[in-house]
C-alpha positions in Angstrom: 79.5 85.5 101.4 79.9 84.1 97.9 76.7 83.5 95.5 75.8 79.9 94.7 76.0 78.8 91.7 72.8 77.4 89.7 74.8 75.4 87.4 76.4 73.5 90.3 73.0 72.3 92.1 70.8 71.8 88.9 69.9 67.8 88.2 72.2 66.4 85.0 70.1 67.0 81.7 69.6 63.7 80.1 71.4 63.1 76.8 70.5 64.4 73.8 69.9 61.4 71.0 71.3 61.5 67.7 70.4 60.0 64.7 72.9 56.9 63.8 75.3 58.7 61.2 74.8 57.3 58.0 77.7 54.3 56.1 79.6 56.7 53.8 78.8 54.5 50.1 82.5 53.8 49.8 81.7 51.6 53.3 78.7 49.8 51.7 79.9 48.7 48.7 77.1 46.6 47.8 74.3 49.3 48.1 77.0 51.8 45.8 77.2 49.4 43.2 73.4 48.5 43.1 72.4 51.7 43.1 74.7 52.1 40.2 73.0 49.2 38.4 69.7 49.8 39.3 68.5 51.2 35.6 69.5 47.7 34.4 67.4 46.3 36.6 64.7 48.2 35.2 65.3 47.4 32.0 65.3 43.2 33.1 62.1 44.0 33.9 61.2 45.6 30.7 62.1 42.9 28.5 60.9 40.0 30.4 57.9 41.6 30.9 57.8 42.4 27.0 58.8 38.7 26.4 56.3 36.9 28.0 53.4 39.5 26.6 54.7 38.2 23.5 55.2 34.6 24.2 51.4 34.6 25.5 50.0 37.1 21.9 51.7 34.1 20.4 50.3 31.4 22.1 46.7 32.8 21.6 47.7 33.1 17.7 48.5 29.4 17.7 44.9 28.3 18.7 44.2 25.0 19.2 47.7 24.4 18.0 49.1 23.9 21.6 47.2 21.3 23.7 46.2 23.9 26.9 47.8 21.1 28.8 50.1 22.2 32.0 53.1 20.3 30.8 53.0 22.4 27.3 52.7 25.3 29.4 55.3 24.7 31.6 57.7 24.2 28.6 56.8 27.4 26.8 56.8 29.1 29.5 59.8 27.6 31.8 62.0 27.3 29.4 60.8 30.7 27.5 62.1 32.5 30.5 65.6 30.7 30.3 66.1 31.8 27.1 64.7 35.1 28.0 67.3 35.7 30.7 70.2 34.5 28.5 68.7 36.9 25.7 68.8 39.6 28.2 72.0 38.9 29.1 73.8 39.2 25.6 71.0 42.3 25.1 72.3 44.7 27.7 75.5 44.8 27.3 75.7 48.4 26.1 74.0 49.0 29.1 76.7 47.3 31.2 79.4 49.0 29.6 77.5 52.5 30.4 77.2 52.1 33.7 80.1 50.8 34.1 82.8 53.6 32.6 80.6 56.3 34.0 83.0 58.0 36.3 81.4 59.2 39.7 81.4 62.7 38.4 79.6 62.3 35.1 77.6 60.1 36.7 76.6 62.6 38.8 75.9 65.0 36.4 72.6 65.8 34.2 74.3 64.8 31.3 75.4 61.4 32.7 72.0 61.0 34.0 70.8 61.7 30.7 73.0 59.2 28.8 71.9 56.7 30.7 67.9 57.6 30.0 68.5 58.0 26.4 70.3 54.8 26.0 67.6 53.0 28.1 65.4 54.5 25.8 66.7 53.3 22.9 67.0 49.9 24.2 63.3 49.9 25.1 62.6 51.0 21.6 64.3 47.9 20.0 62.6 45.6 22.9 58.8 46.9 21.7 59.7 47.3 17.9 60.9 43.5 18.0 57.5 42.0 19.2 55.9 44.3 16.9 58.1 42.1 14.2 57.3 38.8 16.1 53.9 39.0 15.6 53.9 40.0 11.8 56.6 37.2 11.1 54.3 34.6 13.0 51.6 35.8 11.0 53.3 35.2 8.1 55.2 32.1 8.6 53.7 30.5 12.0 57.1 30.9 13.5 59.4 33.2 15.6 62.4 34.4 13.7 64.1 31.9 11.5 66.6 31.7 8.3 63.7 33.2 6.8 64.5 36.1 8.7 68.3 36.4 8.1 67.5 36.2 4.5 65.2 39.2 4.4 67.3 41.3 6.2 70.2 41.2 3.5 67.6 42.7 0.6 66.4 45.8 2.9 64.8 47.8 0.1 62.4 44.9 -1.1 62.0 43.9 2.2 61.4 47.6 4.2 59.2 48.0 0.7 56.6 45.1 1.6 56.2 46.5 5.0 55.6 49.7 3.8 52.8 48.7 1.9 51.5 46.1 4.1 51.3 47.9 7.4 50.4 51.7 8.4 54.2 51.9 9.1 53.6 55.3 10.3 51.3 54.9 13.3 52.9 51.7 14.1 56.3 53.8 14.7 54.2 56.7 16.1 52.6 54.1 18.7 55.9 52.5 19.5 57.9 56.3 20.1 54.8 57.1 22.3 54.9 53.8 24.4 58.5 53.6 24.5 58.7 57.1 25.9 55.8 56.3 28.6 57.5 53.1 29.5 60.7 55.3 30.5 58.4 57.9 31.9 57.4 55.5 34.5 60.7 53.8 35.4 62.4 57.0 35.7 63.0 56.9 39.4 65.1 54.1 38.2 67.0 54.9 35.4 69.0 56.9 37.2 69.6 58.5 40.6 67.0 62.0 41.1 68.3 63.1 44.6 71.6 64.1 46.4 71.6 60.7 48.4 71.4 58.9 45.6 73.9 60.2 43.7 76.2 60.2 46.6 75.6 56.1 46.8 76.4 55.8 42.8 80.4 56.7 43.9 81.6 52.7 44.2 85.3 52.7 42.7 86.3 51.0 38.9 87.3 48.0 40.7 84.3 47.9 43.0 81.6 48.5 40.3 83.6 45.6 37.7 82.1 43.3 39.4 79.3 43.5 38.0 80.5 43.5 34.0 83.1 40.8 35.3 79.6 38.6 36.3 78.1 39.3 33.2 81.1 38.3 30.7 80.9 35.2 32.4 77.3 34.6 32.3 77.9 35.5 28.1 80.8 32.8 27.9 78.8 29.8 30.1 75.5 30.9 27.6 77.3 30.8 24.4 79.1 27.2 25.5 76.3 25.7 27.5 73.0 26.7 25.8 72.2 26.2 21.7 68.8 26.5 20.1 67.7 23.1 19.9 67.7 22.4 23.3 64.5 24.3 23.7 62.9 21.7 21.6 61.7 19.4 23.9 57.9 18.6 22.8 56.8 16.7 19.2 54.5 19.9 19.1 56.5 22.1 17.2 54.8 25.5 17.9 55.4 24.5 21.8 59.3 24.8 21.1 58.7 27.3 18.8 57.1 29.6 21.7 59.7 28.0 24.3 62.5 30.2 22.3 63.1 33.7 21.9 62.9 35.9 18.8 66.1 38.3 19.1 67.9 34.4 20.3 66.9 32.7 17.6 67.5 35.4 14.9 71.2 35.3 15.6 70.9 31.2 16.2 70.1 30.9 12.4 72.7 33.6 11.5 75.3 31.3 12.6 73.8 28.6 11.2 73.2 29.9 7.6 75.8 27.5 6.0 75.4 23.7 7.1 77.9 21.5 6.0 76.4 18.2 5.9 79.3 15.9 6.9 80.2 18.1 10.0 76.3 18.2 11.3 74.6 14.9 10.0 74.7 11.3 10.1 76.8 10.3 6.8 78.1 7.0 5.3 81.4 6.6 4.2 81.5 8.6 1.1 82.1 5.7 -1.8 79.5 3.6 -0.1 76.7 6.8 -0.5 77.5 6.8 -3.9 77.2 3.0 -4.4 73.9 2.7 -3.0 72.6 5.8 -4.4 73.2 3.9 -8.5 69.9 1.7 -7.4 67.8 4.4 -6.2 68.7 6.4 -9.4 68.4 3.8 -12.1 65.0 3.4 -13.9 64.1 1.2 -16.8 64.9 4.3 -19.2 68.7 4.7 -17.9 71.8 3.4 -18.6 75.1 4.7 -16.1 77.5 5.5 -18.3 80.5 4.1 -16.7 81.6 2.4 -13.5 82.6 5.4 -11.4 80.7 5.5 -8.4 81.4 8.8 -8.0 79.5 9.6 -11.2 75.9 9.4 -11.5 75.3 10.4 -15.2 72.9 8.1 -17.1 71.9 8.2 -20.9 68.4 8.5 -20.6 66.8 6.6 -24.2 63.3 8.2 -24.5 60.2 5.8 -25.5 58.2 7.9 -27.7 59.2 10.0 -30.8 60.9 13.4 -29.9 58.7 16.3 -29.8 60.4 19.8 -29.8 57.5 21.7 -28.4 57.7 24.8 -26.8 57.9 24.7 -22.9 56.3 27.8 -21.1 57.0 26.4 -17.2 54.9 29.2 -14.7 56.2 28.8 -10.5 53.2 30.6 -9.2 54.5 32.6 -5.8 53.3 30.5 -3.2 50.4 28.6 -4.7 49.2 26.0 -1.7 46.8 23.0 -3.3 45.0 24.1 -0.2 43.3 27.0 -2.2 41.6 25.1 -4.8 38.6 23.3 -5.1 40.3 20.0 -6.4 41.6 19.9 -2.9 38.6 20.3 -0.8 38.6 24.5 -0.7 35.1 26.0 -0.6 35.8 29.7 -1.4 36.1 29.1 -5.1 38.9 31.4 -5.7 40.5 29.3 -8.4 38.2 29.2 -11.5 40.4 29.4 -13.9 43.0 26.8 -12.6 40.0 24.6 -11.5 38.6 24.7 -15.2 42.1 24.0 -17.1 42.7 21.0 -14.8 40.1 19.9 -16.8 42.0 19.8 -20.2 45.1 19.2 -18.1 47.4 16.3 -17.0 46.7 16.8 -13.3 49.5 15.8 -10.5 47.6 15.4 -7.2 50.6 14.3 -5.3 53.5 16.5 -5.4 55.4 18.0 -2.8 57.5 21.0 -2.9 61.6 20.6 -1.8 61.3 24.0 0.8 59.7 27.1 2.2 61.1 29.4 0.0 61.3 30.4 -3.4 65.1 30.0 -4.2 64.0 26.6 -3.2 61.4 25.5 -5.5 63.6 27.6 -8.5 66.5 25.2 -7.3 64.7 22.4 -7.7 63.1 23.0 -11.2 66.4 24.0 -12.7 69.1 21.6 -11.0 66.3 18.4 -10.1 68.6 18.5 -6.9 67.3 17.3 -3.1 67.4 20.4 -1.0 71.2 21.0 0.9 71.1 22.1 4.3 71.5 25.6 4.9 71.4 28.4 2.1 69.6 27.5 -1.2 72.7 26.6 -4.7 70.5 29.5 -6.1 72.4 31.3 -3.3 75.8 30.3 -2.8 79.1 30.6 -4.4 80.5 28.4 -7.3 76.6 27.6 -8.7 78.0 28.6 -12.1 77.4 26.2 -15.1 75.6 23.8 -13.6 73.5 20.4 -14.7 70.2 21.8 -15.5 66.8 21.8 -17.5 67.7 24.8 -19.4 71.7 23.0 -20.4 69.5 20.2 -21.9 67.0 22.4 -23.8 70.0 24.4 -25.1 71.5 21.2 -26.1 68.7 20.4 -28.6 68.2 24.3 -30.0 66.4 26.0 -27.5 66.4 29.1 -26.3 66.1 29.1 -22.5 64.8 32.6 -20.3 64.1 33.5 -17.1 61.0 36.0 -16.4 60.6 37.6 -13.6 58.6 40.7 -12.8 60.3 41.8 -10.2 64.2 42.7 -9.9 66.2 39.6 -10.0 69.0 41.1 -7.8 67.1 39.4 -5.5 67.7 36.1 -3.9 70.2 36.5 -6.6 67.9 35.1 -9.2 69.6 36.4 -11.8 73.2 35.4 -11.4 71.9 32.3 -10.8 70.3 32.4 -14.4 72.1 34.0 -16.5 75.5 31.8 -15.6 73.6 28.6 -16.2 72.7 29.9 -19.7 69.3 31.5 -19.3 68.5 34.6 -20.7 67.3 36.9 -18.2 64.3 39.7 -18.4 63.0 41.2 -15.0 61.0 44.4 -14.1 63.9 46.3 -15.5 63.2 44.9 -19.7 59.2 45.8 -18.9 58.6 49.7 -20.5 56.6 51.5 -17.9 53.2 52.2 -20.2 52.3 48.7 -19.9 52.4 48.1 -16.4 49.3 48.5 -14.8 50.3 47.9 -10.6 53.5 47.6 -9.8 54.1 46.8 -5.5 57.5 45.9 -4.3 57.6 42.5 -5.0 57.0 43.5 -8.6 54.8 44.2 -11.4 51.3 42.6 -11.8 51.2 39.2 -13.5 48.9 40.2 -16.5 52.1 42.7 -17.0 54.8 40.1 -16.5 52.6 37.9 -18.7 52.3 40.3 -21.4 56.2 40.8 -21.6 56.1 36.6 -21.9 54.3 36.9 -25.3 56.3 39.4 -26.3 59.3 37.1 -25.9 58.0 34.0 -27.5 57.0 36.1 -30.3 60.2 37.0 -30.8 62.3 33.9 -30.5 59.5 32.2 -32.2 59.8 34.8 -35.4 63.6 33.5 -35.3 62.2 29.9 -35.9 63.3 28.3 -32.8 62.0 26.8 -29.8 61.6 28.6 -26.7 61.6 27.3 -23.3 60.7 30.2 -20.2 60.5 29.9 -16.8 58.2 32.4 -16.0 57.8 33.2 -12.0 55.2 35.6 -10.9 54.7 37.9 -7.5 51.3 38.9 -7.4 50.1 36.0 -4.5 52.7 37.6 -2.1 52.2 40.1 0.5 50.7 43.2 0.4 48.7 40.9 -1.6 48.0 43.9 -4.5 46.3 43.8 -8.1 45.2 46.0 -10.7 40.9 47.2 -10.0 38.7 45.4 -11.3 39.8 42.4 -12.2 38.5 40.4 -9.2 35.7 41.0 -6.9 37.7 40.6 -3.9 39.3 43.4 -1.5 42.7 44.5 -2.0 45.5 43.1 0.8 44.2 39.7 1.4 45.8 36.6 0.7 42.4 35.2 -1.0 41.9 37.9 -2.9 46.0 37.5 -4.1 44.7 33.9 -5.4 41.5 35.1 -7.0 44.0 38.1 -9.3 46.5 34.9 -9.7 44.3 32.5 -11.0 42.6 35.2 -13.2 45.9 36.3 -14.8 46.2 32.4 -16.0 43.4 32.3 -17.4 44.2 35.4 -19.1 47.1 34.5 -20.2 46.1 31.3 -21.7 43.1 33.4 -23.7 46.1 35.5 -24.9 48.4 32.8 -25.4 45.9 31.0 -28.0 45.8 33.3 -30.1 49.6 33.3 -31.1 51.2 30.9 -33.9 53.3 29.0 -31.6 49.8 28.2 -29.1 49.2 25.0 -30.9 53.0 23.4 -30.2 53.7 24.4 -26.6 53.5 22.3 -23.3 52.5 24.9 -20.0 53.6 23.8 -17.0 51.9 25.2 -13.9 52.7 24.7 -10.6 54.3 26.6 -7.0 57.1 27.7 -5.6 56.0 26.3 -3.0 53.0 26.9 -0.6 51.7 29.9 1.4 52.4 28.5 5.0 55.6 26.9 6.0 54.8 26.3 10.0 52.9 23.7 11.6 52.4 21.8 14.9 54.8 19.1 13.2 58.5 20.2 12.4 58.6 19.5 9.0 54.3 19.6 8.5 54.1 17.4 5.2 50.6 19.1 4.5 52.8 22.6 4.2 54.6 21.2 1.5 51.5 19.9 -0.9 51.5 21.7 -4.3 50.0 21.7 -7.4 50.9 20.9 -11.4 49.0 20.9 -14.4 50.6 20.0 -18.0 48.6 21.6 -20.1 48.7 20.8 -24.1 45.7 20.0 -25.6 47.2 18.9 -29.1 49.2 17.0 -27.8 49.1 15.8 -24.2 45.6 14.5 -23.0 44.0 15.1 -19.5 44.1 12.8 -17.3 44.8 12.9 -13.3 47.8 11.4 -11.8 47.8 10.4 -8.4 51.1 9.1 -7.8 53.5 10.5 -5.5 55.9 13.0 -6.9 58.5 15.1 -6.2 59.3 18.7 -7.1 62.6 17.8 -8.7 61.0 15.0 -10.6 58.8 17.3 -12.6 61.8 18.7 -14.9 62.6 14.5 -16.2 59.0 13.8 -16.5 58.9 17.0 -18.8 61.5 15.6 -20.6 60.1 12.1 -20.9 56.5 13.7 -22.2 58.7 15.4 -25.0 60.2 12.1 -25.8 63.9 13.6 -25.3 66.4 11.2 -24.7 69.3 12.8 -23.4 72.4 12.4 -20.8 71.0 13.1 -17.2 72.9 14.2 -14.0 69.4 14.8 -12.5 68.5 13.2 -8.9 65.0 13.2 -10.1 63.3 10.8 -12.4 60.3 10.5 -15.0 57.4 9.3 -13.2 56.3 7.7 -16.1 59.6 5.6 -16.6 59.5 5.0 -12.9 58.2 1.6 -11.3 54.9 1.7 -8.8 56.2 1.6 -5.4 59.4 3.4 -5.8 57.4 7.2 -5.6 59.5 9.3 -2.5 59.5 13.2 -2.1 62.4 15.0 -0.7 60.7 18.0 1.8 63.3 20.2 4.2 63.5 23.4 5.7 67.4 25.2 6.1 68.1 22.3 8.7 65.6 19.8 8.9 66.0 17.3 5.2 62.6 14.9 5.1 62.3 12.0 3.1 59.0 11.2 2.6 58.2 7.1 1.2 55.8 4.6 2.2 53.6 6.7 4.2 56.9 7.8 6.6 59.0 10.5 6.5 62.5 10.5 7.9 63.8 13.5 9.1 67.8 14.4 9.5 68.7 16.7 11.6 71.9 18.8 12.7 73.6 17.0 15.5 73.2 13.9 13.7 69.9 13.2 14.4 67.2 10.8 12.9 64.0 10.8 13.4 61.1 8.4 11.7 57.3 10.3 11.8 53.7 8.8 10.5 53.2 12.5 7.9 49.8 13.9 8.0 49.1 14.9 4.6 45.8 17.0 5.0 46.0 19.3 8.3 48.0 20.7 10.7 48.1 17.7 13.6 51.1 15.8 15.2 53.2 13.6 13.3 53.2 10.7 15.9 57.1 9.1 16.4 56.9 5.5 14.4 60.0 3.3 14.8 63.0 4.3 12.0 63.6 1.9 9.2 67.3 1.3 8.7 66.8 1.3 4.9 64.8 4.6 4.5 67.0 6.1 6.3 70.1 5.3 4.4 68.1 6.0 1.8 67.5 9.4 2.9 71.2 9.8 3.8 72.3 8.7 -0.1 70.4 11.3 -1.4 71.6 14.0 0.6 75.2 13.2 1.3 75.8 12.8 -2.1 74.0 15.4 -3.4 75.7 17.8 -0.5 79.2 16.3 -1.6 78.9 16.7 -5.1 77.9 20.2 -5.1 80.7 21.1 -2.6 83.3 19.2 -4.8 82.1 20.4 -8.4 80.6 18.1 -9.2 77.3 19.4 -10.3 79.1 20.9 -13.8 77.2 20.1 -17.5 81.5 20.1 -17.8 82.4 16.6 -15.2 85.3 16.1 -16.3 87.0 17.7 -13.4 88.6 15.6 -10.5 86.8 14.5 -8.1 89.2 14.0 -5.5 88.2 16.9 -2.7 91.6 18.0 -2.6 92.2 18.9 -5.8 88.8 20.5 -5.9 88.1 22.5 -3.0 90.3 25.0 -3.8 90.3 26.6 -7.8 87.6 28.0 -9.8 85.2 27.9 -7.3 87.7 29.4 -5.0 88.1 32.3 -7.1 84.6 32.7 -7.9 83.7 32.8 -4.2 86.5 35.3 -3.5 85.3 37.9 -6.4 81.5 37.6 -5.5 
């Protein structure tokens, strides 16, 4: 008998289950190629998340300044996040790129894997370090990066110098390595794959994984076509669209936008009829036009009082608001000195600087121009032998100087200067035993002031006149002064004021002393003022400086409350010293002026005001006009009024033409050059620009 067999009578074992084999990566090409991209995810995270902590720091900075009104919020917010996104995009790139040429076996790798942290790192680094920046610019300036900003980067060492000794640099880089590193600490599961799984899904193929860059070149070119920086500003409340942008955005917006030429970005008139109507806005009961020429707005200006050849010692105090004295309402009493010689002084309550910056207010109280859009004529090419209050001086025996107390490399003060026949002294002609505090910026005033008297000693000893323009550093950040002199702390911006108004009064003790005291004119007055942002976009109460004329044998005190301009103070100099001379000037003696014409000329790099008749016309790039109701005492709105047609052709005279006639060479002591443009646009200045 054969056996049975147990295999052959036992019940069918069930089936064993398996678990579903897993999609090889190079079958799921979308989970390949996000897992590829997955650190730049992270890192979108990152810098929204950093963005909008920013965005609300600032917000909380600005107060009362933005209305807590949904709308408002909606806009900084809403649109803050567009421009975030688009920032992100143009941000990341290196990122893009890493990820992208990674082959699968370096990507693999611990080295790849560490390429990718360290760039992600670095990247972070720059993300944190900018809103550190954000927040000490808006401290500064009440806005997010600006032209302000592309400026300061080209002088590094004064620049890098101020923060040094303004901020603990130290710990603030110490604190940003540290949070930078714990930031990346905590993404690291996504900054790049940790297991075998996931390196296995990283494998997509070059043309797979372009996708990806292919999207993002696209996004660039549609953002760069489609988006500007002024479309974020949607709201009269100018701190709402200043919020609604980015920093790193706007930064390289007013890069670009450095050099405006006016015809190509505002609303002009047909040259010949800008100059025409300009002749009437320019004539006063002092001038005669010289000829017929439209083009040409020189006047022989016949003085009304004998000539006087006084000295002329003019001071630009660094940033001096009329905010901070007590003439115009302050209550700390940190101007005793200036309060007391406005006593003995011609007074001007009513002036308005032409800008935000000092290259500005210099500009206008050598060359009398309006303010060009875009880079200050202290800055740009072919600003050589120009029309200005030192050419007339020298015309009548002066000798003409620039002081400065700091190095006048900067803003390029000095080339400015000394080729419009100044003679220059900076920190470099003060000996190093008389300084007594010395910060970045420059030496203390009382120094700068002491090498002044030095210099009108010695011109003075040669029996001529002198004319200086003296301007001082001390009332600039990190706000330092000699001990002692004040009773205030060191590093504020009162305190700065306090030493700055003590060093005038110092200075005029010192000054009266000296043989030539008794036959000089001192003109005091700003650069222009401490603040430059406000709720409005060009805040007229930013602008609001102050000027004294001080000569007590010669020129009594009285207080002028007429509007005036900062350009206009170098032909109302002129008319106090009873010069009559030939003017190329856009400004005019107030005193020689009739009641009712007053205006003010008040811009930033794009936006040119015209202030007249209690409203201020504002031109704008893209040809834009707008008529506001100025506040002249505190930052509020400047409610929209309805434009009128003749201010703002007005406005347009005065700015074309200046514009054209700076850009055409027109702006010589020497006019007798052509003024067609094609014969001028290319030659000296050509040269010039290509030697600078």
């Amino acid at each position: 008998m054969g056996m049975v067999s147990i295999e052959s009578t036992a019940a069918p074992s069930p089936p064993i289950l398996r678990h579903p084999r897993k999609v090889p990566a190079v079958l799921n090409p979308f989970r390949s190629t996000s897992s590829r991209y997955r650190p730049l995810a992270w890192l979108l995270f990152v810098f929204v998340a950093v963005s909008t902590l920013t965005r609300i720091t600032l917000l909380v900075a600005a107060g009362q300044g933005v209305p807590a009104t949904p709308m408002h919020w909606l806009t900084v917010f809403g649109i803050g996040l567009g421009y975030d996104l688009l920032t992100f995009v143009y941000f990341a790139w290196p990122l893009v790129l890493l990820l992208w040429l990674l082959p699968r076996r370096w990507f693999a790798t611990r080295t790849g894997r560490g390429a990718i942290v360290v760039l992600c790192w670095v990247l972070t680094l720059v993300i944190l370090f900018t809103a550190a920046a954000e927040w000490t610019f808006w401290e500064e300036f009440q806005t997010r990066f600006n032209f302000i900003a592309v400026d300061y980067l080209v002088y590094t060492t004064e620049v890098i110098g101020n923060i040094r000794e303004s901020y603990p640099v130290f710990w603030i880089l110490a604190g940003l390595f540290a949070l930078t590193t714990v930031v990346c600490w905590l993404g690291r599961r996504w900054l790049a794959p940790v297991t075998g799984s996931d390196v296995a899904s990283t494998g997509s193929g070059l043309a797979r994984r372009s996708l990806v860059p292919l999207a993002w070149l696209a996004a660039s070119l549609l953002g760069t076509l489609l988006v500007s920086a002024d479309m974020k500003e949607r709201s009269d409340n100018e701190y709402v669209n200043e919020l609604a942008g980015n920093g790193i955005y706007q930064f390289f917006a007013a890069f670009r936008s450095a050099e405006l030429d006016y015809d190509a970005f505002y609303r002009s008139l047909p040259a010949k009829d800008a100059f025409t109507g300009l002749r009437p806005l320019l004539q006063t009961p002092d001038a005669a036009f010289v000829n017929d020429d439209p083009f040409d707005i020189t006047r022989t200006i016949t003085a009304h009082r004998p000539e006087r050849k006084l000295n002329v010692v003019l001071i630009s105090i660094e940033s001096m608001s009329a905010s901070y004295l007590t003439e115009f309402g302050n209550t700390n009493h940190i101007t005793p000195e200036l309060d007391k010689l406005g006593e003995q002084s011609l007074v001007f309550t009513n002036l308005y600087a032409t800008g935000t910056r000092t290259v500005r207010g210099l500009e206008a109280l050598a060359l009398s121009v309006p303010p060009t859009p875009g880079e200050s004529i202290v800055k740009r090419p072919g600003n050589e032998n120009l029309f200005s209050l030192g050419s007339v001086l020298n015309s009548k025996g002066y000798v003409s100087e620039f002081l400065y107390g700091g190095y006048g490399a900067f803003d390029n003060m000095n080339s400015f200067f000394a080729s419009n026949g100044y003679v220059i002294k900076d920190r470099e002609s003060i000996p190093a035993n008389t300084i007594h505090h010395a910060n970045v910026w420059g030496v203390a005033d009382e120094d700068l002031y002491t090498m002044a008297l030095g210099e009108f000693d010695r011109v003075h000893a040669q029996g001529k006149p002198f004319f200086a323009h003296i301007m001082t550093t001390s009332n600039h950040r990190p706000y330092t002064f000699p001990a002692g002199r004040v009773n205030f702390p060191q590093g504020k911006r009162d305190s700065a004021v306090a030493y700055t108004d003590w060093t005038i009064g110092d200075f005029i003790r010192r000054a009266r002393g000296k043989p030539w005291f008794a036959d000089t004119v001192f003109v005091i007055t700003a650069d222009h003022c401490a603040s430059s942002g406000g709720i409005a976009a060009l805040p007229t109460f930013r602008y609001h400086i102050p000027l004294w004329i001080y000569s007590p044998a010669h020129i009594p005190p009285q207080r002028v409350d007429r509007m005036l301009s900062q350009i206009d103070i170098p032909p109302t100099l002129l008319g106090l010293l009873g010069m009559s001379y030939t003017s190329r000037f856009y400004g005019q003696d107030l005193f020689a002026l009739e009641p009712g014409r007053e205006r003010a000329f008040i811009g930033n790099y794009q936006k040119l005001g015209y202030l007249k008749h209690d409203q201020l016309i504002e031109l704008g790039p893209k040809r834009s006009v707008v008529a506001v109701r100025p506040q002249y005492t505190s930052d509020r709105e400047q409610p929209v009024i309805p434009v009128d047609p003749a201010l703002v052709d007005e406005a347009i005279r005065y700015y074309q033409t200046a514009s054209y006639r700076f850009k055409h060479g027109m702006m010589g002591v020497d006019t007798s050059a052509s003024r067609d443009p094609a014969k001028t646009s290319t030659g000296p200045r050509t040269q010039l620009e290509g030697t600078k």
